[in-house]
C-alpha positions in Angstrom: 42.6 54.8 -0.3 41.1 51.2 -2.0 43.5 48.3 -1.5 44.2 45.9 -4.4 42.8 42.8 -4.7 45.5 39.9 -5.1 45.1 36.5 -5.7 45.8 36.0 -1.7 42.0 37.7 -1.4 40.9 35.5 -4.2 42.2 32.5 -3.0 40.8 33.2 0.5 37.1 33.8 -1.2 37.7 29.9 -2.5 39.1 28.2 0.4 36.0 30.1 2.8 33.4 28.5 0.1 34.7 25.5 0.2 35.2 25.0 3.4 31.3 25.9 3.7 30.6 23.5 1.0 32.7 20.8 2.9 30.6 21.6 6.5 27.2 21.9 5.1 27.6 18.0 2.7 29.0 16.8 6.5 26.7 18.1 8.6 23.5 16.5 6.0 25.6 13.3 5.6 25.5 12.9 9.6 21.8 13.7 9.8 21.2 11.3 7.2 22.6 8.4 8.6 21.8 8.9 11.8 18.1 8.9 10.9 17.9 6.2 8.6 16.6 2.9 10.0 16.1 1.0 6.5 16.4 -2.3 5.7 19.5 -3.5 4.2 20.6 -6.6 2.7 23.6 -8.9 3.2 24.3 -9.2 -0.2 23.0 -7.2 -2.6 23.3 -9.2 -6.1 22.1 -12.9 -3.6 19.0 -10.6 -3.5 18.8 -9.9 -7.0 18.7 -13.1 -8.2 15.7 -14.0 -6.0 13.9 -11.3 -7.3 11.8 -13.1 -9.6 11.6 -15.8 -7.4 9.2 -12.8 -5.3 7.6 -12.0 -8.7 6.1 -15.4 -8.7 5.6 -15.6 -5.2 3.2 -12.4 -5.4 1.7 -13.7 -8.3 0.1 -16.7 -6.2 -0.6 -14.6 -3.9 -2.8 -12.5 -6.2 -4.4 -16.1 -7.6 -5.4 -16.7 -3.9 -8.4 -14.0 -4.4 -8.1 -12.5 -0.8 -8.7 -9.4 0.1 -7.3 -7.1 3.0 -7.5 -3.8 4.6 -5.1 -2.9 7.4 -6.2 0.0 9.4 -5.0 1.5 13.2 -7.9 1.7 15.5 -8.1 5.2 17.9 -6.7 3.5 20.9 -3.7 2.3 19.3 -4.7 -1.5 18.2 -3.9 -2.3 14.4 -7.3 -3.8 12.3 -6.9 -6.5 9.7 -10.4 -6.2 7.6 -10.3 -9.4 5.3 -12.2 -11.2 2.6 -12.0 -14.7 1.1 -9.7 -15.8 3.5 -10.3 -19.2 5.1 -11.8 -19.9 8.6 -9.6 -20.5 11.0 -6.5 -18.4 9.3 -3.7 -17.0 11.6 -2.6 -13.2 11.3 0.9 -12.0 13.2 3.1 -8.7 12.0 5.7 -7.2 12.8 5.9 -3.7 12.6 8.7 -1.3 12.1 10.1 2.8 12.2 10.6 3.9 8.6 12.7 6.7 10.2 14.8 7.8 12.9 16.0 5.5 15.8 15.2 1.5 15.0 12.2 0.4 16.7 10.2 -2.7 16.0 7.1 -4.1 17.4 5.7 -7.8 17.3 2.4 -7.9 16.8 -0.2 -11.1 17.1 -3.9 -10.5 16.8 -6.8 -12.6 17.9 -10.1 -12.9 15.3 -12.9 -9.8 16.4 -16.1 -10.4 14.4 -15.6 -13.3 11.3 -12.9 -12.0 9.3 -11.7 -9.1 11.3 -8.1 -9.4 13.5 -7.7 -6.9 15.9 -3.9 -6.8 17.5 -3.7 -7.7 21.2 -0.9 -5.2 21.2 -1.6 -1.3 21.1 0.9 0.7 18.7 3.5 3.8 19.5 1.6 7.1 18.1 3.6 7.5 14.8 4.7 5.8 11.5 4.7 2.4 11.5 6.0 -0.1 8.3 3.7 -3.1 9.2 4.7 -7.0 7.5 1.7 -8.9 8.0 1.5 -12.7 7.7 -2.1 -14.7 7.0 -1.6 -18.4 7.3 -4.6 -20.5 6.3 -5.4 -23.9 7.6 -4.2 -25.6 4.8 -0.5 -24.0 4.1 -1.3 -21.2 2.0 0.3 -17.7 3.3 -0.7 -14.4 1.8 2.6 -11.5 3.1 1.8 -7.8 2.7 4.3 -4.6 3.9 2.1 -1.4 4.3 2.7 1.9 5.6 0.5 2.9 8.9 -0.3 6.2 10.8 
């Protein structure tokens, strides 16, 4: 003999799908912030309004007519390859985990052959978000973020 399905079943078959609903969005949202190392600002709308402030600042930065290449060596050490940019020019970075637990790494580099930089410091295996600074003699900067393997 069949039993009857009642609304007690029916509501049971909700509350179950739910509640598995409910688990899976918590268990993602946990991963989720527990891997994400970002950048975040103080105040989002201060931010805004600098934006084209940046716009203008990358635009003199294009005007300046150099040229670079960043690229991670086999043993570890990150390579600046750069063109046009003045003698005597200073390089530092800082590099940073895209993902997972926050990690950051100052980086300063000393001038290889004329116009390359090699870092003094050797890099983690892994992604790396490198901001590198070039200072020229004469008070110009040139700012770059790239992603590195």
């Amino acid at each position: 003999m069949k039993s009857e399905f009642t609304g007690r079943h029916m509501a049971m078959i909700i509350v179950s799908g739910f509640a598995i609903i409910i688990a899976v969005n918590l268990f993602m949202a946990t991963l989720a912030v527990r891997g994400f190392g970002g950048v975040v600002v103080q105040n989002s709308y201060v931010a805004s309004q600098k934006f084209n402030g940046w716009l203008e600042a990358a635009e003199r930065q294009e005007e300046l007519g150099w040229t670079v290449d960043i690229s991670r060596s086999d043993n570890g050490h990150l390579v600046v390859e750069t063109a046009s940019v003045p003698d005597g020019s200073t390089v530092v970075a800082v590099a940073r985990r895209p993902l997972g637990k926050p990690e950051t790494a100052q980086l300063s580099f000393i001038e290889a052959t004329p116009g390359d930089y090699v870092s003094l410091e050797a890099m983690e295996p892994g992604r790396w978000i490198v901001r590198l600074t070039i200072a020229s003699p004469d008070g110009q900067t040139w700012l770059a973020e790239e992603h590195v393997q």
